[in-house]
C-alpha positions in Angstrom: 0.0 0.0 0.0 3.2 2.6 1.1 4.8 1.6 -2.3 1.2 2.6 -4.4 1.1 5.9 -2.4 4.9 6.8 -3.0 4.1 5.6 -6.7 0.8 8.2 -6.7 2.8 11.2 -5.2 5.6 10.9 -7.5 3.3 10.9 -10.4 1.6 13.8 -8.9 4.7 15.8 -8.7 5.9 15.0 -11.8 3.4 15.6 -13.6 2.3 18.9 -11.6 6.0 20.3 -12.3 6.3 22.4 -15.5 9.0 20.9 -17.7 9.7 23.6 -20.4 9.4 27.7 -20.2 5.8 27.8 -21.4 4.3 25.5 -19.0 5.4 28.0 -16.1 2.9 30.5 -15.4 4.4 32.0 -12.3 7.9 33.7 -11.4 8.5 30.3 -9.0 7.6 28.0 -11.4 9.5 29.5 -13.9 13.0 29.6 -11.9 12.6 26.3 -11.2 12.4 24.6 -14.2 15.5 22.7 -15.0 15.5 20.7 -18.1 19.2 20.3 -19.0 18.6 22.2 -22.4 17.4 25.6 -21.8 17.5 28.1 -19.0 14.6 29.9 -18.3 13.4 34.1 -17.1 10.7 35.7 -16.1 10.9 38.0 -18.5 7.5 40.9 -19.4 5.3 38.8 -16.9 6.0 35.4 -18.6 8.2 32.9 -18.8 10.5 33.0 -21.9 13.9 30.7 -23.1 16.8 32.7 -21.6 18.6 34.7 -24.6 20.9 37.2 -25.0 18.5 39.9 -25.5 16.4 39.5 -21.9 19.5 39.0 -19.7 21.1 41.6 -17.9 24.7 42.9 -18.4 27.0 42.0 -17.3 26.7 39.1 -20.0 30.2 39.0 -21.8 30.8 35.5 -22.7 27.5 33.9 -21.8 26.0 31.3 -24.6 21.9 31.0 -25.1 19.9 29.5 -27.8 23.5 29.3 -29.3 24.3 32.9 -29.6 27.1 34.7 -27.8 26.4 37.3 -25.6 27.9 40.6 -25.3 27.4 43.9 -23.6 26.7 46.4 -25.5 25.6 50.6 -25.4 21.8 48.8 -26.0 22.0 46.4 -23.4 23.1 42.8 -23.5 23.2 41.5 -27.5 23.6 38.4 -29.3 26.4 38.8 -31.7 28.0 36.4 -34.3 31.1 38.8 -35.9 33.4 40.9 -34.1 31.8 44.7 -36.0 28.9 43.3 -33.8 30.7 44.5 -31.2 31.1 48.3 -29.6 33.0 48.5 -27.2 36.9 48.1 -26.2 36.3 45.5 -23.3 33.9 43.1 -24.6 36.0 43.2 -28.0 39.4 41.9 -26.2 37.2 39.2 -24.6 34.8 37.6 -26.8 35.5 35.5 -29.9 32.9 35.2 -32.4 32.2 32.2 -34.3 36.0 31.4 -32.7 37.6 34.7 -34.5 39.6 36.7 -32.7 38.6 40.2 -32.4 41.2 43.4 -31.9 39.9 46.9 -31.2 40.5 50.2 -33.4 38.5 52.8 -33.0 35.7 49.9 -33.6 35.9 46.2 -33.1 37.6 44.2 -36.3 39.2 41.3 -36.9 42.5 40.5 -35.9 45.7 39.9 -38.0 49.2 39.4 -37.2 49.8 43.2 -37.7 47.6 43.7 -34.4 50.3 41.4 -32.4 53.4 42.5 -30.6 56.8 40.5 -30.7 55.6 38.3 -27.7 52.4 37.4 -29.2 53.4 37.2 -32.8 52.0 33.8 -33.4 49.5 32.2 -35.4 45.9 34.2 -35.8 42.5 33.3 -37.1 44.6 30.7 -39.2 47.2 33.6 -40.0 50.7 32.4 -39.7 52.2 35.1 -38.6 56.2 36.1 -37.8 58.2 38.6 -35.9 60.8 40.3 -38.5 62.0 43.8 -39.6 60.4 44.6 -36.2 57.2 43.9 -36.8 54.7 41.0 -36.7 54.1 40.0 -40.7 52.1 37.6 -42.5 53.4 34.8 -44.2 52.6 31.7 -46.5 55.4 30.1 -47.2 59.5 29.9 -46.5 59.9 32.3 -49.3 58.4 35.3 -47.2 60.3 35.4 -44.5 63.5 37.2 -45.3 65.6 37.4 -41.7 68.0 34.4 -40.8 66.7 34.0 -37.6 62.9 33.7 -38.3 63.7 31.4 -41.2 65.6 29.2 -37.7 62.0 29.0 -35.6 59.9 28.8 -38.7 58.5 25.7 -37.2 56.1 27.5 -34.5 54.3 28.3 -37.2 54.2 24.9 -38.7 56.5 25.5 -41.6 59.9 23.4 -42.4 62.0 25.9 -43.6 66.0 26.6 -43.8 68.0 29.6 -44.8 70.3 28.8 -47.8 72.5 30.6 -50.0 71.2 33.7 -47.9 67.2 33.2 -48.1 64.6 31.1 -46.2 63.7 28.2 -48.3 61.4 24.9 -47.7 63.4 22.5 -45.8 62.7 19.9 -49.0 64.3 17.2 -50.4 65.5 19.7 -53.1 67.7 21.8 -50.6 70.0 18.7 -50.2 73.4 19.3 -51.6 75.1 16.1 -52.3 74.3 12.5 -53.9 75.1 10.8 -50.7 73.2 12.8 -48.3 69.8 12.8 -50.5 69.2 9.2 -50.9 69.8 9.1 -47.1 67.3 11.5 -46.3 63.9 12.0 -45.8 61.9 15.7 -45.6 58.1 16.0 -45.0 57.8 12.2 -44.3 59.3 11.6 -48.2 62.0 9.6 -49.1 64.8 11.9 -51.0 66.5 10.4 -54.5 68.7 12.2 -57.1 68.0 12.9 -60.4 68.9 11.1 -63.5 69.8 14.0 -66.1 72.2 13.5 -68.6 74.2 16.6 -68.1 74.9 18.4 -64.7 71.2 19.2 -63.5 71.0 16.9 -61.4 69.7 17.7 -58.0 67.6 16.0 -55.2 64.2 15.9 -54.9 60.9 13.9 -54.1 58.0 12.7 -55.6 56.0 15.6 -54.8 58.3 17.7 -56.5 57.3 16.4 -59.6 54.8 18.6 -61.3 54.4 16.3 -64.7 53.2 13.1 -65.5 56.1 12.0 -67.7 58.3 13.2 -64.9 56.6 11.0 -62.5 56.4 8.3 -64.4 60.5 8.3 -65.3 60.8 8.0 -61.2 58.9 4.8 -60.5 61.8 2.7 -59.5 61.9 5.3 -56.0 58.2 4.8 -55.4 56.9 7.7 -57.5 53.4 7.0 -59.5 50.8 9.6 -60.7 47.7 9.6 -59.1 44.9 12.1 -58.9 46.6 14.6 -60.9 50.0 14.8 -58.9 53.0 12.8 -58.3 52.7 10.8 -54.7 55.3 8.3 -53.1 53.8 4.6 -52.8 53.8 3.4 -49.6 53.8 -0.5 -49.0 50.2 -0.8 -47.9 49.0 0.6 -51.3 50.5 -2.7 -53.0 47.2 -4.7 -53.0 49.2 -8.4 -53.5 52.4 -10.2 -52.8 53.9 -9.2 -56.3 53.6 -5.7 -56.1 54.7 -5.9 -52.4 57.4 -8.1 -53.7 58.7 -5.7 -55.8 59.4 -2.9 -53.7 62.9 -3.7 -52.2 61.6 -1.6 -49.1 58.6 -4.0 -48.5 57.5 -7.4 -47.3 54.0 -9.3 -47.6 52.9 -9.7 -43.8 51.3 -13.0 -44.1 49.5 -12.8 -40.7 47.6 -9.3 -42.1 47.5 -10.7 -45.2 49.0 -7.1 -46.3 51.9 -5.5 -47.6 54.4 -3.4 -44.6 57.4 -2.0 -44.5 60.1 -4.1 -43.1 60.2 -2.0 -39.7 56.2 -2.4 -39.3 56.4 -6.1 -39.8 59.1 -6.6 -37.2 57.1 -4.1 -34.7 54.3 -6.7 -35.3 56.2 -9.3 -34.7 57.6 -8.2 -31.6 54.1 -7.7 -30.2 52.7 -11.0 -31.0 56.0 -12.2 -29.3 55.3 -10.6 -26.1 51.3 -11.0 -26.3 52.6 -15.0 -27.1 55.0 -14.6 -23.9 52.5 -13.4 -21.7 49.9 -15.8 -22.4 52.2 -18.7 -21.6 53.1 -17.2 -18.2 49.1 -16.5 -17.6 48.8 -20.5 -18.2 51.9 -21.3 -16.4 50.7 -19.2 -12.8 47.2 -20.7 -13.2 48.5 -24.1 -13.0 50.9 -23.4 -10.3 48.2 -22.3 -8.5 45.7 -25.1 -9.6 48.4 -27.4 -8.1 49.3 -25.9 -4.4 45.4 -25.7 -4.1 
């Protein structure tokens, strides 16, 4: 009898408690509500979905319906760029849509002329560089024209290397000497030199290689056209044992049934050993154990 009565009050209560913001009809009911979704106010003597625009300031930062809040000259304001925004406080703060905002005179979007040389780093997707005393824009090696930027390129998620006295893509091609080049690799590429007739030979990669015919000369270092540009094969796009064969670089894995490099196969190998290994000691403690009980 208890357990029908508990059963009949929780019902009651459940059912009596409003569950979204237009169910409320009082202030109480409203502030109750709590749905996990949306936030509720008593807002012109009813209950509305919190937003931007019937919350009070302060409200920088704040999310509702999926708009970001800000404070604003009107009051508090959804906004979704940073022009939405006018004032110098709420500009340095919030970041619309992610993009970083930078005030002047009214609130724009930032670029790595806004930075200073402790906070010349990447913006809104910007790679960006301290040289000539100043925070510049770059897209490649090429524009950066000071030694010692071209040296910490990397924060920046370049590979570059001053040569012959300018900053250049730390490629394949910037390799001096026969020897060096086919013992190299740059960008995850394997490095081979040329085979030109006369003295043009240099190192490169396959990605270096802007023509077909080009391409196609290479194919004994692992060059083949393929969706209009020269890529390196890798083992595991040799689809059977010949092909994998053929490459002096790979092996056909028979327990993958796939073609590896020679490294990956022994790394698998090693693993099984030790999974092997540990499975045999697992069976040798259980019967140890099976035979002191």
């Amino acid at each position: 009898m208890k357990t029908i009565i508990f059963i009949f009050i929780l019902i009651t209560i459940i059912t009596s408690t409003p569950s979204t913001c237009s169910d409320a009809l009082t202030m109480q009911e409203c502030t109750s509500i709590i749905n996990g979704i949306h936030e509720c106010i008593w807002y012109e003597n009813q209950c509305q979905f919190k937003t931007c625009q019937n919350s009070q300031i302060p409200c920088d930062g704040q999310v509702y319906q999926g708009e970001l809040c800000s404070n604003t000259k009107q009051g508090c304001q959804s906004v979704k760029q940073c022009s939405d925004i006018d004032n110098q406080e709420s500009c340095s703060i919030l970041k619309p849509q992610g993009i970083e905002c930078y005030w002047d005179q009214s609130c724009i979007i930032k670029n790595c002329s806004h930075n200073t040389k402790s906070n010349c780093k990447l913006t809104n997707d910007e790679k960006c560089i301290y040289q000539n005393q100043k925070c510049s824009s770059i897209n490649s090696c090429s524009d950066i024209f000071e030694k010692s930027s071209c040296l910490v390129s990397q924060i920046q998620g370049l590979t570059c290397i001053w040569m012959n006295d300018r900053c250049i893509t730390n490629s394949c091609k910037a390799i001096l000497t026969k020897e060096e080049c086919f013992q190299s690799v740059r960008n995850s590429e394997k490095c081979f030199f040329t085979q030109n007739k006369d003295d043009t030979n240099y190192c490169l990669s396959c990605s270096q290689l802007t023509e077909q015919c080009q391409c196609n000369q290479y194919k004994l270092f692992g060059c083949e056209w393929q969706i209009d540009s020269c890529q390196e094969v890798s083992c595991n796009t040799y689809l059977n044992e010949k092909q994998c064969a053929d490459d002096k670089e790979c092996i056909w894995y028979k327990p993958m049934n796939k073609c590896l490099t020679i490294e990956e196969a022994l790394n698998n190998d090693r693993a099984c050993d030790i999974y092997i290994s540990s499975q045999i000691l697992n069976i040798c403690t259980l019967l140890i154990l099976i035979i002191l009980w």
